[in-house]
N, C-alpha and C positions, 0 to 999 in steps of 0.2 A: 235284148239289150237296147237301150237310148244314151247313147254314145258312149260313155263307160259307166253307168248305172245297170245295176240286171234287176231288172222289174222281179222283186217278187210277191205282189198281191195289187188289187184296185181299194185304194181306201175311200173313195167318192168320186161322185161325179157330178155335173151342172153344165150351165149353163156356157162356160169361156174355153173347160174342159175334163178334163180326168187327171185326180192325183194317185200315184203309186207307191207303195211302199218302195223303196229298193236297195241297193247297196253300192256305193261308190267302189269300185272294183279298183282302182289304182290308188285310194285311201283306207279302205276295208272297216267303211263306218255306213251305218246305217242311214239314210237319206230319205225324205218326199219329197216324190219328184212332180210338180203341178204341168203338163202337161196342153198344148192346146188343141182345142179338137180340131181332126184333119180339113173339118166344115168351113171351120174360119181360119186355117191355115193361110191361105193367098188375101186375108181382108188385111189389111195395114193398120187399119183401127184395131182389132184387135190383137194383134203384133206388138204396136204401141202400149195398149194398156196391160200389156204382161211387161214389158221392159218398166215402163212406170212403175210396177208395181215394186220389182226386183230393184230398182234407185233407188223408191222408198225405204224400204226396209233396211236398205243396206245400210242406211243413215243409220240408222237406229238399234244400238247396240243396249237392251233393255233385257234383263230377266223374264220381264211379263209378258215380253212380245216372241213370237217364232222368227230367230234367223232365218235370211238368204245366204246362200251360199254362192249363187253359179245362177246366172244367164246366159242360156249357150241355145247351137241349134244341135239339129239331129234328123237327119233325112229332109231337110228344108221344115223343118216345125222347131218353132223355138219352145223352150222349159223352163223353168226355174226350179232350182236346186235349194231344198231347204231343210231347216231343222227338224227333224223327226221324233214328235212324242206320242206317247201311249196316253190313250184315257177316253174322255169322250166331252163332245161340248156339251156346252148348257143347256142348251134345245133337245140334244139325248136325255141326258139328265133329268130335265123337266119331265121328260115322257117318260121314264122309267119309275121315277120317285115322285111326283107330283109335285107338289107348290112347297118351296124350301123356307125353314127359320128367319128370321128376320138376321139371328145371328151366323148363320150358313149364306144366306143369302150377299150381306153382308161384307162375309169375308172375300168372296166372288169379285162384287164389285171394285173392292177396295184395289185385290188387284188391278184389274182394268183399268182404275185412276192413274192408278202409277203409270201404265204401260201410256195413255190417250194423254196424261200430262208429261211426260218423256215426250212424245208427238208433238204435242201443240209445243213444246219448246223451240223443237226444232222447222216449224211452223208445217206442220203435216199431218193431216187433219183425216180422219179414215173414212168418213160419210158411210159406213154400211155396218155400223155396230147392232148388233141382236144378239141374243143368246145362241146361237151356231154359229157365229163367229168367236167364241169366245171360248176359248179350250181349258179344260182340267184335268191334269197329267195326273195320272195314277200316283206321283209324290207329293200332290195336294195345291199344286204351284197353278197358276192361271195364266194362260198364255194369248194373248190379242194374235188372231191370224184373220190371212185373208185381205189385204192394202190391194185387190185387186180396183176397188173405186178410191184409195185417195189420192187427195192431190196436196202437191206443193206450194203450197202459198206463192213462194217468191218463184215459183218455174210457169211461164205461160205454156199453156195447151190450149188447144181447139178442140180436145176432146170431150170438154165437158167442160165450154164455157158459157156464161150466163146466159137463163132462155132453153137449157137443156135441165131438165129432173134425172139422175140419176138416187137410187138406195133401194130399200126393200119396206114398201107400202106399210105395215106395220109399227116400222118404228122409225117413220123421218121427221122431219123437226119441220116446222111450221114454213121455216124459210126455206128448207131444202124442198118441200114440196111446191112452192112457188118459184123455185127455182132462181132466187134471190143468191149474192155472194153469202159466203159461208163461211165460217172460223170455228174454235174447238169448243164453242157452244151448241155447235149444231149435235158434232159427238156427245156431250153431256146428256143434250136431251133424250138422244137414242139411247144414252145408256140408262135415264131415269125409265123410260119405256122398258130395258131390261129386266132391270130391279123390280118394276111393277108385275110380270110377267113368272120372274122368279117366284116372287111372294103368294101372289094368286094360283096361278098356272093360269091364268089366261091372259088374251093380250089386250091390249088398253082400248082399243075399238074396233068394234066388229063390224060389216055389213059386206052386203051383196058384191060388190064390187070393190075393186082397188083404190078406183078415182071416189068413192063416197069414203072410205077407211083414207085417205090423204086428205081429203076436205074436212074429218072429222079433227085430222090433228090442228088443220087450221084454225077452225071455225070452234074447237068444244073444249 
């Protein structure tokens, strides 16, 4: 148990922490539960950027996007309580089926638009769009998860203010790799980098290292 959720599977794990499937036991509905690892339990930066993450969403009352439910603790580790669907992201996708229709592909994106301009309305910007962040529920619907790097326009932080790079090497926008202010252009271009990625199966530049695949988005 994690406070009244009863853990029953691991659906992934990373870097911030481990999400589980589970079941809210005083609601008797199905739940993922994103969890943070016990490692960075006592860091406050990362504390913070789950609570972040759990404001964000909470705004954001969208079809395309994954509900929050619940930001609570539980043995001194905080969690976030969120909507739970069946499927698999894109990045599976990609690796199962290889490089999708331009008209599959497509219709992928389009969700995503909805969901990243629903955001940028509400001036909240996700910085870490790829295709594994972007889910496809077994009913065919497209779901934007994972607001564990955005940020709020109008809410100052120190966690990732100008002169900090945060996203994922692959698909960051020219500015967000220089580490420049950012708005929901930045998401757009991660999501053209999606698209690209979709189409092909491969990603838009390659090499050795991460800091040459972030100069490539600048510089090519």
């Amino acid at each position: 148990m994690i406070g009244s959720y009863k853990v029953e599977k691991e659906l992934g794990r990373g870097g911030m922490g481990v999400v589980y499937e589970t079941v809210d036991e005083n609601l008797h509905r199905r739940t993922a539960l994103k969890v943070i690892s016990p490692m960075l339990g006592i860091n406050p930066e990362a504390i913070e950027r789950l609570r972040n993450e759990a404001r964000a969403v909470a705004k954001l009352n969208h079809p395309n996007i994954v509900s929050v439910y619940a930001f609570d603790y539980s043995e001194g580790l905080p969690f976030i309580a969120m909507e739970y669907v069946e499927g698999a992201d894109l990045r599976q996708q990609c690796l199962r089926h290889g490089p999708m229709s331009a008209e599959v592909s497509l219709k992928y994106i389009r969700g995503a638009v909805a969901a990243l301009g629903y955001a940028a309305k509400h001036r909240i910007i996700h910085r870490d769009i790829k295709p594994a962040n972007i889910f496809l529920t077994n009913e065919g619907e497209i779901k934007v998860m994972d607001f564990g790097l955005a940020k709020e326009l109008d809410v100052k932080s120190d966690l990732t203010g100008t002169g900090n790079t945060v996203g994922t090497p692959n698909y960051m926008s020219p500015e967000q790799v220089l580490a420049k202010p950012l708005d929901h252009r930045s998401d757009m271009y991660s999501l053209g980098c999606t698209l690209y990625t979709l189409l092909t199966g491969r990603l838009p530049f390659e090499a050795p290292s991460a800091t040459e695949v972030m100069m490539s988005h600048v510089n090519s």
